[in-house]
VEXTORPA-713936 format. One record per residue: residue number from 1; chain; x negated, y, z of N, C-alpha, C, O in turn. Coordinates in steps of 0.1 Angstrom, whole numbers. Layout:
<lopas>
<lopa num="NUM" cadena="A" n_X="X" n_Y="Y" n_Z="Z" ca_X="X" ca_Y="Y" ca_Z="Z" c_X="X" c_Y="Y" c_Z="Z" o_X="X" o_Y="Y" o_Z="Z"/>
...
</lopas>
This chain:
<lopas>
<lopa num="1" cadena="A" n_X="-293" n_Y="692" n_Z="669" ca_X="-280" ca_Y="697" ca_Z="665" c_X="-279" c_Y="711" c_Z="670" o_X="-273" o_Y="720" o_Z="664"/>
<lopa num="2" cadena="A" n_X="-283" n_Y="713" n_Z="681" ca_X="-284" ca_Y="726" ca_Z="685" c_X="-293" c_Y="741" c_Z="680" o_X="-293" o_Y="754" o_Z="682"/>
<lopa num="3" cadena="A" n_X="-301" n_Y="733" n_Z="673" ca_X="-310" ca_Y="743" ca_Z="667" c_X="-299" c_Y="747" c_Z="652" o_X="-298" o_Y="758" o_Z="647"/>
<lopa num="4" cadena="A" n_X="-293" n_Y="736" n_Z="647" ca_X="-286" ca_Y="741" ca_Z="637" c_X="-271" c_Y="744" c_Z="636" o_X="-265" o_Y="744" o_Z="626"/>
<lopa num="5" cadena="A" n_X="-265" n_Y="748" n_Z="651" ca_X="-256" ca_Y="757" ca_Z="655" c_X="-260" c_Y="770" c_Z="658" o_X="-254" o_Y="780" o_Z="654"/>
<lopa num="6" cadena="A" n_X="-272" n_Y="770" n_Z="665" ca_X="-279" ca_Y="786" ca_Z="670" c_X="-284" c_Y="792" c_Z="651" o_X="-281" o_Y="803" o_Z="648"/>
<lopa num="7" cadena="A" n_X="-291" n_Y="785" n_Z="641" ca_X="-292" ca_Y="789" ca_Z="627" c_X="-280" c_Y="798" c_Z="621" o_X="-280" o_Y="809" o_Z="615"/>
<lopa num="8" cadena="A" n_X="-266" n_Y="786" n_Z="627" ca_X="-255" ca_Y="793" ca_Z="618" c_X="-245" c_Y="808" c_Z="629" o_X="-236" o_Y="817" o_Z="627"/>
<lopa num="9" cadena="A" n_X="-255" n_Y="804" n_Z="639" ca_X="-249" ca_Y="815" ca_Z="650" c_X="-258" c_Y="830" c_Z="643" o_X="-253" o_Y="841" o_Z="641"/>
<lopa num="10" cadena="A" n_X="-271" n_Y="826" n_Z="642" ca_X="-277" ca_Y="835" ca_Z="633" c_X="-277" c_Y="838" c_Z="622" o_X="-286" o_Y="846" o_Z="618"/>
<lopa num="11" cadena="A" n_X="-267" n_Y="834" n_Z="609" ca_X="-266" ca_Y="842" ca_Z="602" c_X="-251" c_Y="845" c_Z="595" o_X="-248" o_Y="849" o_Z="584"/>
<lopa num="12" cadena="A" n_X="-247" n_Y="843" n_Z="601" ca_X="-227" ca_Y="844" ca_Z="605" c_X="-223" c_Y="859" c_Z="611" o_X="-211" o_Y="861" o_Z="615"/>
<lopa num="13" cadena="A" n_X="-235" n_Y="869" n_Z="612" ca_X="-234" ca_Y="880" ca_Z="616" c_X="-232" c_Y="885" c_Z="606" o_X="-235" o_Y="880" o_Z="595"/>
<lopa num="14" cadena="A" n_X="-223" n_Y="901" n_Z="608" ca_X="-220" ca_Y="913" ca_Z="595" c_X="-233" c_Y="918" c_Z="592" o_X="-233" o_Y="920" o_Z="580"/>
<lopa num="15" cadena="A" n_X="-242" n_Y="920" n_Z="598" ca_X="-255" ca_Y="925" ca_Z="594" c_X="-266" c_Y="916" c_Z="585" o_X="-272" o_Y="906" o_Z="588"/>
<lopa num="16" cadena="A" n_X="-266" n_Y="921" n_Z="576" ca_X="-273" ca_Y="911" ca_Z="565" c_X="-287" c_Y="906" c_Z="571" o_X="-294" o_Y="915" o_Z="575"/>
<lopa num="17" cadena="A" n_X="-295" n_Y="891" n_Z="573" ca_X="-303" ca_Y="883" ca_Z="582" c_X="-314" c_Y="880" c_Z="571" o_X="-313" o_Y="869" o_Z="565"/>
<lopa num="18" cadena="A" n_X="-322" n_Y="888" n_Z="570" ca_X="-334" ca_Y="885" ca_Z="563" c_X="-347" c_Y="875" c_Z="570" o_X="-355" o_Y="878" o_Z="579"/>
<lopa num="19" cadena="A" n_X="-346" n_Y="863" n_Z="563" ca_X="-355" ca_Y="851" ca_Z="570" c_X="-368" c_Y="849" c_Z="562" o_X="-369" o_Y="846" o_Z="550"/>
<lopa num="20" cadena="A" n_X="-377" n_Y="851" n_Z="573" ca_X="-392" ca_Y="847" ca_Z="567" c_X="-398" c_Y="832" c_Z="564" o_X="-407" o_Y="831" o_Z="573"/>
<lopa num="21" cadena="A" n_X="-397" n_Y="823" n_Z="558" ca_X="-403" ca_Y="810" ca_Z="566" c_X="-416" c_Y="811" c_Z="561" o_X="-420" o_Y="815" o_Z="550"/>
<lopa num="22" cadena="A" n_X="-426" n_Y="807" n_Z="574" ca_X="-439" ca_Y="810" ca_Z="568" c_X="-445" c_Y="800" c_Z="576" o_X="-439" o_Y="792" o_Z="584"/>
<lopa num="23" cadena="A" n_X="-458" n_Y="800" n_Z="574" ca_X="-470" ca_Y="789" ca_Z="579" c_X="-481" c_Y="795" c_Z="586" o_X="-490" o_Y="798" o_Z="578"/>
<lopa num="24" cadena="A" n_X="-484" n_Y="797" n_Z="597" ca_X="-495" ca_Y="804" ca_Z="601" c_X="-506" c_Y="802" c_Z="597" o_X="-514" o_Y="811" o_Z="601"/>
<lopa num="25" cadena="A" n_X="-513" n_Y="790" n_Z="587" ca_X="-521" ca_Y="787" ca_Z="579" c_X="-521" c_Y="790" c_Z="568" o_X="-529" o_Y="786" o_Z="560"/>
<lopa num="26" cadena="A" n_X="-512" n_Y="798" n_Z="565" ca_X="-508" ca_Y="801" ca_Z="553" c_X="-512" c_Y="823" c_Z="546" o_X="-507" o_Y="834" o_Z="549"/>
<lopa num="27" cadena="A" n_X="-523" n_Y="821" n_Z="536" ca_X="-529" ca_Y="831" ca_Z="533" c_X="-518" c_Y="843" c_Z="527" o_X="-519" o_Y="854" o_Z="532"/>
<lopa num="28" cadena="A" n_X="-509" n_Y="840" n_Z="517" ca_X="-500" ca_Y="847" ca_Z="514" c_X="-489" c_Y="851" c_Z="523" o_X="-481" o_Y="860" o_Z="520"/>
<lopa num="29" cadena="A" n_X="-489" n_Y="845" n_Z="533" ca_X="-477" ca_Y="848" ca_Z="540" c_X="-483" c_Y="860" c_Z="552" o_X="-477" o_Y="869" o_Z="557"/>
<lopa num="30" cadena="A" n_X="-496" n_Y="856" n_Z="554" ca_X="-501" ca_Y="868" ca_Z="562" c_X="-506" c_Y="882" c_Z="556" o_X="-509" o_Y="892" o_Z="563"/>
<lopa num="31" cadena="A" n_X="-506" n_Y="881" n_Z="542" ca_X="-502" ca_Y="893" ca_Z="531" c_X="-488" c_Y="898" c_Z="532" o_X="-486" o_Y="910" o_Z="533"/>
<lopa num="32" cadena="A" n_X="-479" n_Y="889" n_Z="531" ca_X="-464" ca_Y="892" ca_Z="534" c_X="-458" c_Y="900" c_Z="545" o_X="-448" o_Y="907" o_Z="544"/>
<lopa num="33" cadena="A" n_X="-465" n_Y="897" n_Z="556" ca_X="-460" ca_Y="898" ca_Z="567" c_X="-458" c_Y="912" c_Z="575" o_X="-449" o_Y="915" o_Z="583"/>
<lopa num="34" cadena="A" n_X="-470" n_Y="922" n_Z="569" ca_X="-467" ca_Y="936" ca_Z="568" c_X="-456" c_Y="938" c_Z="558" o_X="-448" o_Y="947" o_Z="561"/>
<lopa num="35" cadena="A" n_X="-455" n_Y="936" n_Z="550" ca_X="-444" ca_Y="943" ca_Z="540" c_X="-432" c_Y="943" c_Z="545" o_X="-424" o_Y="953" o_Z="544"/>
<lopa num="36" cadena="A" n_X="-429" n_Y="930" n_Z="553" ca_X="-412" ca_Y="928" ca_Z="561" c_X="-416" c_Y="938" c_Z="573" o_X="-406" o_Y="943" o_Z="578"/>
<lopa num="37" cadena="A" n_X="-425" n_Y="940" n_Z="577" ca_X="-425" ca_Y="948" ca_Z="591" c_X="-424" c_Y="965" c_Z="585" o_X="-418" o_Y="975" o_Z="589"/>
<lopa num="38" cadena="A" n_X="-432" n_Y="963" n_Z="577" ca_X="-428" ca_Y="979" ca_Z="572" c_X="-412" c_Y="984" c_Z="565" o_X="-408" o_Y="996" o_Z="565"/>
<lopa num="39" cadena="A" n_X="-405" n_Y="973" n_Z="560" ca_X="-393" ca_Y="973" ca_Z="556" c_X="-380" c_Y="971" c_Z="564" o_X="-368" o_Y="971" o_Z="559"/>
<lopa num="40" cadena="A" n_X="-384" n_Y="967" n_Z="580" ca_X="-375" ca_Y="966" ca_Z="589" c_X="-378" c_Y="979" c_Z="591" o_X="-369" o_Y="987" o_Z="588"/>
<lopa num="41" cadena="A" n_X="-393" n_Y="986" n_Z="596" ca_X="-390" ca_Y="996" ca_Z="601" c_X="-382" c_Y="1005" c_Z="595" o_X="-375" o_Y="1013" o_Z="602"/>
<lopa num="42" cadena="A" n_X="-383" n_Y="1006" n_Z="583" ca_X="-371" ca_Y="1014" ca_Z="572" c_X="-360" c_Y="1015" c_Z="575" o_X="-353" o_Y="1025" o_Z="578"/>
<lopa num="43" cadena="A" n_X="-355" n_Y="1000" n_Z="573" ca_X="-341" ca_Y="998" ca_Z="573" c_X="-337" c_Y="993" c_Z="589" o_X="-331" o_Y="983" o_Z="589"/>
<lopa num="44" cadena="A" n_X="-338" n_Y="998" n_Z="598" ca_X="-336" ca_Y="998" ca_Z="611" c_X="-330" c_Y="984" c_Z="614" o_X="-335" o_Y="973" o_Z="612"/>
<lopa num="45" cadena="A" n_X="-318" n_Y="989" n_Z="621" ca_X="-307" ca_Y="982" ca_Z="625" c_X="-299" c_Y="977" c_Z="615" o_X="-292" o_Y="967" o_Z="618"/>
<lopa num="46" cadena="A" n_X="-296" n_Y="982" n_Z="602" ca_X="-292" ca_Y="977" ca_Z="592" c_X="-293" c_Y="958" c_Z="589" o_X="-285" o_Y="950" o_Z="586"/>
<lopa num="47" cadena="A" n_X="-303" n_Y="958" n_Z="592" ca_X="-308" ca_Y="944" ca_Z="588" c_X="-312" c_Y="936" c_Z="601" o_X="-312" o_Y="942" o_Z="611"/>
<lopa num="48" cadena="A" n_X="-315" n_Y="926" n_Z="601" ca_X="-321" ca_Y="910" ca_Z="609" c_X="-332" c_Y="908" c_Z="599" o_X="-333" o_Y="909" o_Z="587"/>
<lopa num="49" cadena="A" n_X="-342" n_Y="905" n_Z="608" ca_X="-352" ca_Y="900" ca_Z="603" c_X="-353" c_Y="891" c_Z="613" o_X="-348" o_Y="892" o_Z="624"/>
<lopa num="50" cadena="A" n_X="-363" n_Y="880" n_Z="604" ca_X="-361" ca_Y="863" ca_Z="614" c_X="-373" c_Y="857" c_Z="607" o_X="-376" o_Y="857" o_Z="595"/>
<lopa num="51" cadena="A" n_X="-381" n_Y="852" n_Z="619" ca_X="-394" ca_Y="846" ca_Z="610" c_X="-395" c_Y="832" c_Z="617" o_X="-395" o_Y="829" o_Z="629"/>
<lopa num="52" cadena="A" n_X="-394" n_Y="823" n_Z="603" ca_X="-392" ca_Y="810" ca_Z="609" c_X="-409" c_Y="801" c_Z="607" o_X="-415" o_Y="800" o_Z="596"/>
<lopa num="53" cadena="A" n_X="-412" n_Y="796" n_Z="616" ca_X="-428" ca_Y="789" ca_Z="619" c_X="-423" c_Y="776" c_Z="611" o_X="-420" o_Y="767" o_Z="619"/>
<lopa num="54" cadena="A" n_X="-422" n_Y="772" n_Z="601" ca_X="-420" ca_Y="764" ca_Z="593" c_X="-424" c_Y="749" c_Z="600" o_X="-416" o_Y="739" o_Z="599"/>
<lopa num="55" cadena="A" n_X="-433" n_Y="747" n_Z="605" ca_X="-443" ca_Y="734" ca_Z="615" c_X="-435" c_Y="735" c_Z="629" o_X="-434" o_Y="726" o_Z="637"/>
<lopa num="56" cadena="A" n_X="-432" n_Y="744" n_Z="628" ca_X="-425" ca_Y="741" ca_Z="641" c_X="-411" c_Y="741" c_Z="643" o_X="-406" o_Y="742" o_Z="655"/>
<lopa num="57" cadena="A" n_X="-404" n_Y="741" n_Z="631" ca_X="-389" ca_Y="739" ca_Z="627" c_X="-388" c_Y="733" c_Z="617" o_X="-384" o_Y="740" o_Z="607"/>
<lopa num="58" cadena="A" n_X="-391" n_Y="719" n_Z="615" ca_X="-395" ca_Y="711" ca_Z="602" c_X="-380" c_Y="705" c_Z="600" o_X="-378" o_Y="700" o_Z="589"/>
<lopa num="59" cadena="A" n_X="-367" n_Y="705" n_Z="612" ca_X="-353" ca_Y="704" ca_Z="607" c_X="-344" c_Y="712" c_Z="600" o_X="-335" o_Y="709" o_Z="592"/>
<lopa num="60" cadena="A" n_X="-350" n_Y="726" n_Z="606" ca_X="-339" ca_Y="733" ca_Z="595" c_X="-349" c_Y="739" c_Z="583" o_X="-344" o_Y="746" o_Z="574"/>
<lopa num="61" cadena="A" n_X="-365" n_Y="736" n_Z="582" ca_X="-370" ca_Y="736" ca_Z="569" c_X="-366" c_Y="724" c_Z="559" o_X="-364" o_Y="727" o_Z="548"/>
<lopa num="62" cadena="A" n_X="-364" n_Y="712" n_Z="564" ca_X="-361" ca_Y="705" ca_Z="551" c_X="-342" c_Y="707" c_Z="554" o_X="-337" o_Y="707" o_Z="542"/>
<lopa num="63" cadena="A" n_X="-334" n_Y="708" n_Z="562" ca_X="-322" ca_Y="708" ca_Z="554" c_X="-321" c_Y="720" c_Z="546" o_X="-315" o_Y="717" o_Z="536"/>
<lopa num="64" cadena="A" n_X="-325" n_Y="734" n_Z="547" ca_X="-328" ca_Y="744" ca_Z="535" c_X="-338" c_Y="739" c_Z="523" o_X="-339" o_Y="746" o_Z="513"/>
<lopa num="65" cadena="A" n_X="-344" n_Y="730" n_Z="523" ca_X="-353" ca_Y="723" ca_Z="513" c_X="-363" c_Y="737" c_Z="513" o_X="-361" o_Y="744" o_Z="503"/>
<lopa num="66" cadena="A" n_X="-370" n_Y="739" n_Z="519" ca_X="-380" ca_Y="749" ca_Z="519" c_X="-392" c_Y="745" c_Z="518" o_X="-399" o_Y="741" o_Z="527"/>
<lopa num="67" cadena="A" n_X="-397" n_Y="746" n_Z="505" ca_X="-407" ca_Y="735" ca_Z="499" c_X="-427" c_Y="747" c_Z="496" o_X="-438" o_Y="743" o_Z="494"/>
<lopa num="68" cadena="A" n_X="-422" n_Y="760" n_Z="498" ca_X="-433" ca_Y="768" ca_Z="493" c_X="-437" c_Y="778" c_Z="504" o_X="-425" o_Y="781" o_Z="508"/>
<lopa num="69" cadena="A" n_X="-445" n_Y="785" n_Z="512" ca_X="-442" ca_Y="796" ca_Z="520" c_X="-451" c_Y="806" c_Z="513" o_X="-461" o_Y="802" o_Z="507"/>
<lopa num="70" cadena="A" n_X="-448" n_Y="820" n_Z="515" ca_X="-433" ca_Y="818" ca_Z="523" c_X="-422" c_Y="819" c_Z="511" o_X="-423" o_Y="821" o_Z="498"/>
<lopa num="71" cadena="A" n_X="-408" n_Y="815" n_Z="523" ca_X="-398" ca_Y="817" ca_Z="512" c_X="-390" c_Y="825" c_Z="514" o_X="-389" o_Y="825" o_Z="527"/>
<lopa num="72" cadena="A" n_X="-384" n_Y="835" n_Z="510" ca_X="-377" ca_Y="847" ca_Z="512" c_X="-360" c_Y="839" c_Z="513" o_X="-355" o_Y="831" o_Z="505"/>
<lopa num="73" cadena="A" n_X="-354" n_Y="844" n_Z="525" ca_X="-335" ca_Y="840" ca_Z="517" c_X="-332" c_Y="853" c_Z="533" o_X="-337" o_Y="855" o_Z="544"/>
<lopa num="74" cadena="A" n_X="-321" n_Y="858" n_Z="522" ca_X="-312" ca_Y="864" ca_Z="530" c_X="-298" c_Y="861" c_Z="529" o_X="-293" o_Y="859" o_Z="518"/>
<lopa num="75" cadena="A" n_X="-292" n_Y="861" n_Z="542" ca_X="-278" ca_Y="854" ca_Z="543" c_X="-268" c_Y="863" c_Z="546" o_X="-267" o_Y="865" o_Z="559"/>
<lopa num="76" cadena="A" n_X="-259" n_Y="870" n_Z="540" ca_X="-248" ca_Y="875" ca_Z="553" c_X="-233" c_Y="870" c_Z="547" o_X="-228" o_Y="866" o_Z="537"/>
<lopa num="77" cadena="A" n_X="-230" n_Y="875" n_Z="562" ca_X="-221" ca_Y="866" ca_Z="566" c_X="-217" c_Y="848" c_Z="566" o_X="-207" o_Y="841" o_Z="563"/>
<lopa num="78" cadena="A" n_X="-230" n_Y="846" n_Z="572" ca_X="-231" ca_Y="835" ca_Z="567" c_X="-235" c_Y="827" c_Z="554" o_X="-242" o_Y="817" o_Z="553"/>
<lopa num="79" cadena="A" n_X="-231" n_Y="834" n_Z="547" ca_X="-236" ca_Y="827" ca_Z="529" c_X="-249" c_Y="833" c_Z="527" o_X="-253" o_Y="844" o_Z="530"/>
<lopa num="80" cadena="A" n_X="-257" n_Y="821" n_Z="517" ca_X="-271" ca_Y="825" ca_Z="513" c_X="-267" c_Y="837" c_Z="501" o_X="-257" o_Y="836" o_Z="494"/>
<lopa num="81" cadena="A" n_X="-276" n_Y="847" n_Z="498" ca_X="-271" ca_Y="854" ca_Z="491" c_X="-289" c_Y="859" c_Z="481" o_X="-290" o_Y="863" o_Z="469"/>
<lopa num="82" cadena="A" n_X="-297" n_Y="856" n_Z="488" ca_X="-307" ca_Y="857" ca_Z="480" c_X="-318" c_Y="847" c_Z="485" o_X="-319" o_Y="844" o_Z="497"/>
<lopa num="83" cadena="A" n_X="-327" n_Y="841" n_Z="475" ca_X="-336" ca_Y="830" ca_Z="475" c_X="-350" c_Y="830" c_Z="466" o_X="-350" o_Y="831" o_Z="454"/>
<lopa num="84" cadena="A" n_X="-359" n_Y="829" n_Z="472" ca_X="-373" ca_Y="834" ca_Z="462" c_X="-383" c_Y="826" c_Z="471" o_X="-381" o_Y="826" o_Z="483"/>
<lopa num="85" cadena="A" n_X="-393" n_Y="818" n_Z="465" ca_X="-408" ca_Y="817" ca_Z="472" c_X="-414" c_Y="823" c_Z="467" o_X="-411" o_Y="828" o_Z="456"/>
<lopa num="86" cadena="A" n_X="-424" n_Y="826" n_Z="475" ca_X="-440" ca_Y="836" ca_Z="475" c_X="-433" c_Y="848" c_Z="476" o_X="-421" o_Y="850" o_Z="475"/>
<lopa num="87" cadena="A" n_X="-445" n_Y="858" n_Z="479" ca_X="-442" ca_Y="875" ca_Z="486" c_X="-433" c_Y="880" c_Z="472" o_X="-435" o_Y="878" o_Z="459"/>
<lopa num="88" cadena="A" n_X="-425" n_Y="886" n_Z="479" ca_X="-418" ca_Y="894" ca_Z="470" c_X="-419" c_Y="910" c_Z="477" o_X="-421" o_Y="915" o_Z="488"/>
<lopa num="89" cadena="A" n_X="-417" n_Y="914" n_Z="466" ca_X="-417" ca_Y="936" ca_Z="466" c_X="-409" c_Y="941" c_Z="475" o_X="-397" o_Y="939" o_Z="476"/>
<lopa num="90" cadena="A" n_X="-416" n_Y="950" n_Z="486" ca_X="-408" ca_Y="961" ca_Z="491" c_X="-395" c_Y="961" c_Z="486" o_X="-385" o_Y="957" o_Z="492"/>
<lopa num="91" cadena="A" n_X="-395" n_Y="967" n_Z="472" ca_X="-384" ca_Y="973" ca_Z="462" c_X="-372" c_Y="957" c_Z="460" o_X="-360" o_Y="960" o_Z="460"/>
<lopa num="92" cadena="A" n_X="-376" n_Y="945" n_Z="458" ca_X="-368" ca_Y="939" ca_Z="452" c_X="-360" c_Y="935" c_Z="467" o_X="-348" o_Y="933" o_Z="468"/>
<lopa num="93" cadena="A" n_X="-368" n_Y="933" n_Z="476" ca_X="-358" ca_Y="932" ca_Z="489" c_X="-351" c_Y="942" c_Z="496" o_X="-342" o_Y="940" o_Z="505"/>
<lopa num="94" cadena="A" n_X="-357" n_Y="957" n_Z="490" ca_X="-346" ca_Y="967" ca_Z="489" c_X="-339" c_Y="966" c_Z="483" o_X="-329" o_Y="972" o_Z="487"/>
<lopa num="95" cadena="A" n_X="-337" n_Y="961" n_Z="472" ca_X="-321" ca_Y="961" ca_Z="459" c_X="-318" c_Y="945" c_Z="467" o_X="-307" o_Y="946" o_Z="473"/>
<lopa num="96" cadena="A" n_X="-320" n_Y="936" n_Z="468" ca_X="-311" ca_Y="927" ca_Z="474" c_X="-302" c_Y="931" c_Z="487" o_X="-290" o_Y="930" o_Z="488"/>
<lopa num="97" cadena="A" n_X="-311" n_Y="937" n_Z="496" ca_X="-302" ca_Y="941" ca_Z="510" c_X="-291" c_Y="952" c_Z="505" o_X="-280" o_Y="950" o_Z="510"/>
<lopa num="98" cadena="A" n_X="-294" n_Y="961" n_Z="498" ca_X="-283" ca_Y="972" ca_Z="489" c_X="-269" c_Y="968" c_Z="487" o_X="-259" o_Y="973" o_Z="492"/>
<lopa num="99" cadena="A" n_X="-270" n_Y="956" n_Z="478" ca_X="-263" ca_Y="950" ca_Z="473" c_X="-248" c_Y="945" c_Z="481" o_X="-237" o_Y="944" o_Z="477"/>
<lopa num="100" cadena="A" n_X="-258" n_Y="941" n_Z="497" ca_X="-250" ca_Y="939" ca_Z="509" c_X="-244" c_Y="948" c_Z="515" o_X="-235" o_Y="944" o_Z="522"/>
<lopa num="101" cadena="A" n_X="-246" n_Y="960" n_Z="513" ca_X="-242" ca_Y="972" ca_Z="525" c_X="-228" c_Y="979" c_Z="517" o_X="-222" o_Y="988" o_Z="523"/>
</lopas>
């Protein structure tokens, strides 16, 4: 229960919380994994980034039903606001975060 109070503690922020879930066995996700690092570094403080070990948070992976890695979702203010599996574009998680600010 506590892991899924600290969840909603983390994305109940004004700052829009872009979450990675990924697999460390997982080949696409370690393709992925520079693109969010180069895209935080962009967008600074603007954003949250959060990388969730999927195997090792297998409660709040199945109550999000997070069935592919990785899966892209960004939440603010609490509500889910964007949702994708497999890598997505520099560009298209710059026009989702946009959309927020």
């Amino acid at each position: 229960m506590a892991q899924q109070t600290s969840f909603q503690d983390l994305v109940n922020g004004e700052k829009p919380v872009l979450i990675d879930f990924f697999a460390t066995w997982c080949g696409p996700c370690h393709a992925y994994s520079p693109i969010l690092k180069q895209l935080k570094e962009e967008l600074g403080d603007s954003m949250r980034l959060v990388k969730i070990d999927v195997d090792r948070n297998p409660e709040i992976t199945e109550k999000l039903g997070v069935q592919a890695m990785p899966t892209t979702m960004i939440f603010h203010k609490g509500e889910l606001k964007f949702r994708a599996a497999g890598v997505q574009s520099p560009q298209t998680l710059r026009d989702e975060l946009a959309k927020l600010s």
